[in-house]
N, C-alpha and C positions, 0 to 999 in steps of 0.2 A: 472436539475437533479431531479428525482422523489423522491430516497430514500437517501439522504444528503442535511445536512445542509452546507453553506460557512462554519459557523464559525467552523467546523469540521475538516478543512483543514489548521489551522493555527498552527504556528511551535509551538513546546512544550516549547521553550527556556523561553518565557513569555517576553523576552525585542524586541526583531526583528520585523518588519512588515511585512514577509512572512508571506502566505494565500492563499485562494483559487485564487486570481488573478493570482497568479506563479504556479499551478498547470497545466498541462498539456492536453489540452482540451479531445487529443484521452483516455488519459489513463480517465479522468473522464468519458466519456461516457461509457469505456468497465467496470468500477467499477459498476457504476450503471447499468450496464446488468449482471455483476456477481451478483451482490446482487438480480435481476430479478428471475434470473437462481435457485438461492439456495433456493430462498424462506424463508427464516431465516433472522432475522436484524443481517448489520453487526456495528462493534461500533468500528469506525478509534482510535487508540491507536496511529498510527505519521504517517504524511506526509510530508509534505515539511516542509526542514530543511535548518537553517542557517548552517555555519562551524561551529560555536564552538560548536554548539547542537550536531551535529554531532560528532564532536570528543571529547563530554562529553558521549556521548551514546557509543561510540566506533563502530560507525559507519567509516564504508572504506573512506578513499580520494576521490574515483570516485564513492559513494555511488547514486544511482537513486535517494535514497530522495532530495538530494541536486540540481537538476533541475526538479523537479517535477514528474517524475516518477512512485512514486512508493508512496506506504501505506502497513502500518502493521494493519492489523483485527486481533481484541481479539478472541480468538481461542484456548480454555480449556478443553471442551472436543471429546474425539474422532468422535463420530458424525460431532458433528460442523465443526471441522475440514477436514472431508469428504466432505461436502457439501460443504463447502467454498471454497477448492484446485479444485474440480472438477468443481464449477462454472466457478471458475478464468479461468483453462485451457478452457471452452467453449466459454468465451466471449473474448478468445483471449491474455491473458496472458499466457507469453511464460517462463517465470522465477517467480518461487516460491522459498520462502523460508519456512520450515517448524520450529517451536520454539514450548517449551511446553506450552507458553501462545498465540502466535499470529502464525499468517500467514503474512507472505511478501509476495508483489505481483507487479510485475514492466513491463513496457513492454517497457524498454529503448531501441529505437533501437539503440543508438552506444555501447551496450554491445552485448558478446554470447547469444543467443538465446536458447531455448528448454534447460532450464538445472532447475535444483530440486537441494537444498541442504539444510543441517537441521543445528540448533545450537544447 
């Protein structure tokens, strides 16, 4: 990866051994084309999650973080957040999520496809 670190990719829970080794190769290489694409650093705020992290965050049961999936980028203001959803959709993410601090971005394929929704 050009623009990531491993240790970027390790669960927020701070006890688990999830990390970059459970991450999921495609969705790492379309991150780091998104982050090519935008030209901007991004700064992974969560990726790959145990269960309880997940449902301490109030993350879904069938959450993308939870098989590697997926990453939320810190994403404050509106620019940034331009550049960053538009990245994502060219490097091939297909589900965004919009929040007032991050961008979600997954490209699970056993979930719906082409869909956008905000918290």
């Amino acid at each position: 990866m050009q623009f990531f670190r491993p240790e970027e990719f390790r669960c927020n829970c701070g006890k688990c051994q999830l990390g970059f080794p459970d991450m999921k190769h495609t969705f790492l290489l379309r991150l780091d084309d998104a982050r090519r694409i935008a030209g901007i650093p991004f700064t992974v705020t969560s990726s790959i999650r145990c269960p309880e992290w997940n449902a301490k965050v109030g993350g879904v049961d069938s959450s993308a973080h939870l098989a590697g999936w997926a990453a939320d980028i810190a994403a404050t203001a509106g620019p940034a957040r331009w550049k960053i959803a538009m990245a994502a959709q060219r490097a091939g993410f297909n589900r965004l999520g919009i929040a007032h601090t991050f961008i979600h971005m997954d490209c699970d394929p056993n979930k719906p496809s082409h869909v956008i929704w905000t918290y």
